[in-house]
N, C-alpha and C positions, 0 to 999 in steps of 0.2 A: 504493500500500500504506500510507503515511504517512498518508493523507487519510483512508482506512478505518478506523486503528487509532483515527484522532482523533476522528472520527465516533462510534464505538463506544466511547469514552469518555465522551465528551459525554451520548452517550444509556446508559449505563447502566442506570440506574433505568426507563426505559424498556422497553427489551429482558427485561432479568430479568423484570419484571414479566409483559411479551408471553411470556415463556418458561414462566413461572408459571400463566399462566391458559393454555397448549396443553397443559398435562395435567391440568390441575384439571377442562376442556374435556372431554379423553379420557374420564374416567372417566362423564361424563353421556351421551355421545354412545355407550360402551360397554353403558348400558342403554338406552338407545332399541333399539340394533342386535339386529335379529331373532336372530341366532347370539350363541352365549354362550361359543363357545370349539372349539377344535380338539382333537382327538384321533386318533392317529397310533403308528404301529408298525413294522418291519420283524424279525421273529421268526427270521429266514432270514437276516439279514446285520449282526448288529450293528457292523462296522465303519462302516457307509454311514450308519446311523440314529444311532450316536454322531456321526459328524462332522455330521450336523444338527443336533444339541445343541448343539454345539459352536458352531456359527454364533449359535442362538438366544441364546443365550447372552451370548457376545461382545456381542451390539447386548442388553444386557439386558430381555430378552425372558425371564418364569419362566414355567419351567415344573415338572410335578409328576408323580409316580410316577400310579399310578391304584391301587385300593385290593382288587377287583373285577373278574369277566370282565361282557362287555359283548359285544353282537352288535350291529352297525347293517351295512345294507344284504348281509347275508350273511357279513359278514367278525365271525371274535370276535376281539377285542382282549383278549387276557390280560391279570390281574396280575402286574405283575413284568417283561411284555414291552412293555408301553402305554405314553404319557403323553400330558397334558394341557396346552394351550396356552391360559388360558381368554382370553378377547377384554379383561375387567374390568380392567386395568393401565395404568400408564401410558404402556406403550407402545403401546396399541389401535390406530392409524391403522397404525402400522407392522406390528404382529401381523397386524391384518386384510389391509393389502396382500401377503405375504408368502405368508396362504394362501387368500384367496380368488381365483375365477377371473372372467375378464371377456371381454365379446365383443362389448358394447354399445359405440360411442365416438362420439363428439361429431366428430370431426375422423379424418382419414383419414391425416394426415401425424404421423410422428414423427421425435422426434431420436433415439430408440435403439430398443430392443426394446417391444413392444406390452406385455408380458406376464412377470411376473417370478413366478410360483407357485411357492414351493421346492419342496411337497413333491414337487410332479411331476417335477420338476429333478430329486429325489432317488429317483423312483421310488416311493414309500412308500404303503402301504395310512391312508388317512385319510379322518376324515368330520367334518363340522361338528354342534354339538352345539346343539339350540335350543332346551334346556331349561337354566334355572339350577343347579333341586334336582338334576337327573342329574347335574350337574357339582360341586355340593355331596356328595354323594353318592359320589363316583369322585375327588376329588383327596385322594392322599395327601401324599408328603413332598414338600419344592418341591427342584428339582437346584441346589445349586451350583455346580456343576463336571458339565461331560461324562464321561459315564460312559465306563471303558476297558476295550476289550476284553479280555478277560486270557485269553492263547492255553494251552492244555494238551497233554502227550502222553497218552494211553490208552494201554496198550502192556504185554503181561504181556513179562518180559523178553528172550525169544528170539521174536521173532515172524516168521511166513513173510513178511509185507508189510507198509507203511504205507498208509494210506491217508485221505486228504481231501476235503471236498465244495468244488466251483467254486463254489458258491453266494455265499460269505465273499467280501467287496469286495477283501479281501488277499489272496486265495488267490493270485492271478499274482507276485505279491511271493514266495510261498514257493517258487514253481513252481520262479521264475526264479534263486531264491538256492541251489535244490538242485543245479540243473543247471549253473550257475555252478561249484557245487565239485565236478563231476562227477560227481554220482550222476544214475543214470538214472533213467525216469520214462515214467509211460505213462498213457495216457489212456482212461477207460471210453466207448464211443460206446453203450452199453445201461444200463439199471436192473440191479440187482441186488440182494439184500435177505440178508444177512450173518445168523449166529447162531451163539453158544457161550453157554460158562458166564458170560462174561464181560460180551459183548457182544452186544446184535440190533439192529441198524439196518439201516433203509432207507438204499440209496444210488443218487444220482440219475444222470443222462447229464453226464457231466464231472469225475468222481469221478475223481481223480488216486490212481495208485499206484504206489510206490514199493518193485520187491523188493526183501528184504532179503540175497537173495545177487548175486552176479555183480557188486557196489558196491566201486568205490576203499577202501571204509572198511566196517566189521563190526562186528558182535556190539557191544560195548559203544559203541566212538566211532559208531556210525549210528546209534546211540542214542540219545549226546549232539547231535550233531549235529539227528535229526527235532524234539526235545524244544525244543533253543534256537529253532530256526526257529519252530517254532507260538509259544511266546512270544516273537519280535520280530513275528510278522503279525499275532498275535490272533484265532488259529485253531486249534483242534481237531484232531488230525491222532490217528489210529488205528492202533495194529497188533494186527493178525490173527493168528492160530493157522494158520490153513490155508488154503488158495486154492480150497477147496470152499463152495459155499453152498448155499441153500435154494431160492432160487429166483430166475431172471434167469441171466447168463452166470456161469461158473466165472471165477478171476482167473486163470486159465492161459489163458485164450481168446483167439483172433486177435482178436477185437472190440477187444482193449484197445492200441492199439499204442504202438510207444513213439514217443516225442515227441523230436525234434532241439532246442536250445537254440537258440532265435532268435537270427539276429547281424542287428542292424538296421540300414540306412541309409535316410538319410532327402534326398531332393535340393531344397538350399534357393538362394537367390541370385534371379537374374535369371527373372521369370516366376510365381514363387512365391507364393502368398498367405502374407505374414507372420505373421498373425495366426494361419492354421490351424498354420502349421509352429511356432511357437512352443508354441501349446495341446500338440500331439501331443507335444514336445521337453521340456516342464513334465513332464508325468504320465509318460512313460516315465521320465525320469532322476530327477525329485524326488519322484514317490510312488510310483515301482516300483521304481526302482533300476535299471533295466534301460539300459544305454548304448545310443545311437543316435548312429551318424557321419554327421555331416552334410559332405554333397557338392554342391559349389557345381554349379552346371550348367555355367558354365564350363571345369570341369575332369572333367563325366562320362565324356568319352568315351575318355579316358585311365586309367578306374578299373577296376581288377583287381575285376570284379564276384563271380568265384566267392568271396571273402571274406563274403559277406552270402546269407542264404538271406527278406531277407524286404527290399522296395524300398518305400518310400512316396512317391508321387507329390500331391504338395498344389497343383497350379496347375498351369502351363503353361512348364515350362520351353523355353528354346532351345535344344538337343541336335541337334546332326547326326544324319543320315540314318544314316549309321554306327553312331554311337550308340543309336539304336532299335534297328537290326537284332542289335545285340549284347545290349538289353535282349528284347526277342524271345528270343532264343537261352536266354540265362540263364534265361527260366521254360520254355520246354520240357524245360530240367535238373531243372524240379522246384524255380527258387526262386518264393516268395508274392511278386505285384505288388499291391499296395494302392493302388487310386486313392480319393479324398478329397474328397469336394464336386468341385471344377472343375477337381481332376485328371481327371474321367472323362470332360473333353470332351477333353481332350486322350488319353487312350490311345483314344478313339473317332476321332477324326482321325488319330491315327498307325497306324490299324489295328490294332492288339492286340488290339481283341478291340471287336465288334460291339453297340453303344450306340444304339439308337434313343431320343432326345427328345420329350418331349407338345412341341407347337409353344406357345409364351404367346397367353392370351386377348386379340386385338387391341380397342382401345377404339372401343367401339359409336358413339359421338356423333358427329353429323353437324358439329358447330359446336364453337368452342373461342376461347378469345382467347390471343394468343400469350404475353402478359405470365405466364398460369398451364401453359404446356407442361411445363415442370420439376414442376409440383404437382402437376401431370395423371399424369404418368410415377409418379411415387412413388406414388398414392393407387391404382396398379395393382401392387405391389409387396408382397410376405411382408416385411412389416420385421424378423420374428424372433415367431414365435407358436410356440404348444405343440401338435402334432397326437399320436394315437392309432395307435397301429400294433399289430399283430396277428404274433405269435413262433409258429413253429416249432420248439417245444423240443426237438424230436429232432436238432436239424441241429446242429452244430461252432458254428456263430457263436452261436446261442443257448445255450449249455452255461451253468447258471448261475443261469439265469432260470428261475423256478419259479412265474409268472403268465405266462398267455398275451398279455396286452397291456404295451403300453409306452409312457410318451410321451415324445415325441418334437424337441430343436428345431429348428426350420427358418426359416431366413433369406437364401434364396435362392428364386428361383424355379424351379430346374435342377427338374425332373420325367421321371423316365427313363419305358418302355414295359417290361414284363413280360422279364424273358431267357426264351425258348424254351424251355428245360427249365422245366418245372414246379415239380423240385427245387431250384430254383437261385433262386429268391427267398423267403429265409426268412424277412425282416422287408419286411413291406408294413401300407400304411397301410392303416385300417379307411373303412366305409363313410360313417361320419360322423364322418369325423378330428379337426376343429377341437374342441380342450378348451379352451384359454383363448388371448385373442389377439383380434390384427385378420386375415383374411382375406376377399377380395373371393368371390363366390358361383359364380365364374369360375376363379377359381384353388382353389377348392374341388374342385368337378368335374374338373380337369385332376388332384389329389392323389391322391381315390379311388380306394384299390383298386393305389396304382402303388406299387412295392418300393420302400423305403427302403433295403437291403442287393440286390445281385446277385453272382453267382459267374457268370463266363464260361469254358468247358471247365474246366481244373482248379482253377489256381493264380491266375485273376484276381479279384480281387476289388474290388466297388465299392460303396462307403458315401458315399451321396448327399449326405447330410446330417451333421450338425457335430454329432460325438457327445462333443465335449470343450470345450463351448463354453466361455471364460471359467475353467476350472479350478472351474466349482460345477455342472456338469451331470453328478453322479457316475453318476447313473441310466442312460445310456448309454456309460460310458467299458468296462462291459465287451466291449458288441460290438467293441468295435475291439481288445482283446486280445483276446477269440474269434479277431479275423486273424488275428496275430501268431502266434497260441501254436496255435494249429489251421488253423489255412489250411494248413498241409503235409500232410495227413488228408481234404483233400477229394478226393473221386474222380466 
């Protein structure tokens, strides 16, 4: 460390200088580059599209309002809901890595993920812009600061119900902060489309409502209560006049049921993958708020399991035979089994519930030198690439999503076979998955078309793939509250 500081002293003028001409660099290399800049939106979830701001930001990266509605590839990007990323800045090598996609590479082997695309990370509607003057034309103010959500009540002041869209990144934060102080809560499995003097809105499949009688708290404190909650989440929360609508289910309707407050345990220790239990430990406790008890495997078979109505299984614990048959038991009561990546070899080994595997594409060559075996292995390997998958809006796990596709990251090779029911695989990959990334043309074929999500009989559930990778893959961190918070509603 001594030897570096002195180094880096010595060459000073050096360095600055080399640092001085990679952005002086940028800005020439920014007009050669056929793309002139990004533009990007999420209209439906401002929580998820602020914290990409917010990223952007940080590694200063500007970006700017847009001035103008604009349609590219089918999608409009509003004024006011848009903004621009142009490529022209000093930061261009990193702007452009951040949002374009790759699939070409020189080399087969890497030291981490092939593929770093945020917006995809982030889910986000976006398109590359290849014209200057469009971009001269469309950039309004530049952001200093991530824009904040700012949550409101609607609510004339005696209302028969509240009610909220799942769509909002924060909505499981509100879900979970109501039912925490005991008010009840119910969930829409239909559309419905509301109207008064007040209010007409559409409301989607996941639409959480909240009556306003039969609650711990009333009239004025359920009040206070809905109003604080929407501003800490950053969400819109609505009350109603009456539980009649216009068109879709009544809010009196058995479609809407009510929803149990998750009590989570999560079994970490011996067998475990660290890294998944960690990610899933992060986002429940530090951006939902939602406690999860973590249970050594050491000490499962000893655990009072009717206290938790929802189990996460992230690896391969070593749990007596005992142990199983008593996890067994507890989901025939009706509690949610969540298996997680390479949790799902193991509740398909311990029989819980019926997992068939694509078998991996073995290596075709006849010949090999022993010195490259290890390179050989790897260069057969998903090191972490972004695939396409194709939602089921209607199901419990996809409540929320309000595009049919989604991508997706995957950094294993685990590739299950279709569950039996038809209904029971609600996110599966599309026909031509690979969006950015390394994938060999064998591991392609083995992807197509296989679930990314299953549901085994009622309360099994299985999420193949790593919907929380790193704490920046917000784009899928809902399915996996979809488990959580609706996996008790499967039938």
């Amino acid at each position: 460390s001594l030897s570096t500081l002195k180094a880096g002293l010595d060459l000073k003028e050096k360095l600055l200088e080399n640092q001085r001409n990679f952005y002086k660099d940028a800005l020439i290399q920014a007009d050669k580059y056929p793309v002139k800049g990004y533009l990007f939106s999420e209209p439906d979830d401002k929580g998820r599209v602020n914290e990409f701001i917010r990223i952007l930001l940080a590694h200063q990266i500007k970006v700017y309002n847009t001035t103008r509605d604009i349609t590219k590839n089918g999608t409009v990007y509003k004024a006011g809901e848009s903004f621009i990323a142009p490529l022209k800045q000093s930061e261009y090598r990193f702007t452009r890595s951040l949002f374009e996609t790759i699939k070409d590479f020189t080399d087969s082997l890497f030291y981490d993920t092939s593929t770093w695309t945020l917006p995809l990370a982030f889910d986000l509607n976006y398109t590359a812009l290849n014209v200057q003057k469009e971009i001269d034309g469309l950039t309004g103010q530049e952001l200093l600061t991530s824009p904040v959500p700012t949550g409101k009540l609607e609510s004339p002041d005696d209302p028969y119900a509240y009610l909220f869209g799942w769509n909002e990144y924060f909505s499981p934060k509100a879900l979970y902060a109501l039912q925490d102080a005991g008010i009840s809560a119910r969930v829409s499995t239909e559309k419905f489309f509301y109207s008064d003097e007040n209010l007409k809105k559409a409301f989607s499949y996941g639409t959480i409502m909240i009556p306003a009688s039969g609650q711990p708290y009333s009239g004025k404190d359920l009040y206070e209560i809905m109003e604080k909650t929407a501003s800490d989440c950053g969400i819109t929360i609505y009350g109603v006049k009456t539980g009649l609508t216009v068109e879709g289910l009544d809010l009196g309707s058995s479609r809407i049921p009510v929803l149990k407050k998750p009590r989570v345990a999560m079994i970490v220790g011996e067998g475990i993958n660290s890294n998944d239990a960690g990610e899933i430990w992060h986002l429940l406790d530090a951006r939902f708020k939602i406690p999860v008890t973590l249970i050594n495997s050491s000490r499962f078979g000893t655990t009072d399991l009717d206290r938790y109505n929802v189990i996460i299984i992230a690896g391969s614990p070593d749990i007596s035979s005992s142990a199983v048959d008593n996890l067994k038991s507890w989901n025939r009561k009706g509690g949610t089994l969540i298996g997680f990546e390479s949790g799902n070899n193991w509740i398909s080994r311990n029989k819980l519930a019926e997992i068939e595997f694509v078998p991996e594409v073995p290596d075709k060559r006849r010949d090999g030198v022993y010195l490259n075996r290890n390179a050989d292995t790897q260069a057969q390997q998903i090191p972490g690439s972004i695939f396409e998958t194709k939602l089921d809006l209607t199901h419990p796990l996809c409540f929320g999503y309000t595009r049919e596709t989604l991508p997706v990251f995957k950094a294993t090779e685990l590739v299950a076979k279709k569950d039996a029911s038809i209904y029971s695989n609600p996110v599966k990959y599309s026909d031509t998955p690979l969006l950015s990334g390394y994938c060999t043309k064998g591991n392609i074929e083995r992807i197509k078309g296989a679930p990314m999500v299953s549901i085994h009989g009622s309360r099994i559930i299985s999420i193949y793939d790593d919907t929380n990778f790193r704490a920046y893959w917000y784009g899928t961190n809902k399915i996996f509250l979809n488990a959580i918070f609706f996996g008790q509603i499967l039938r």
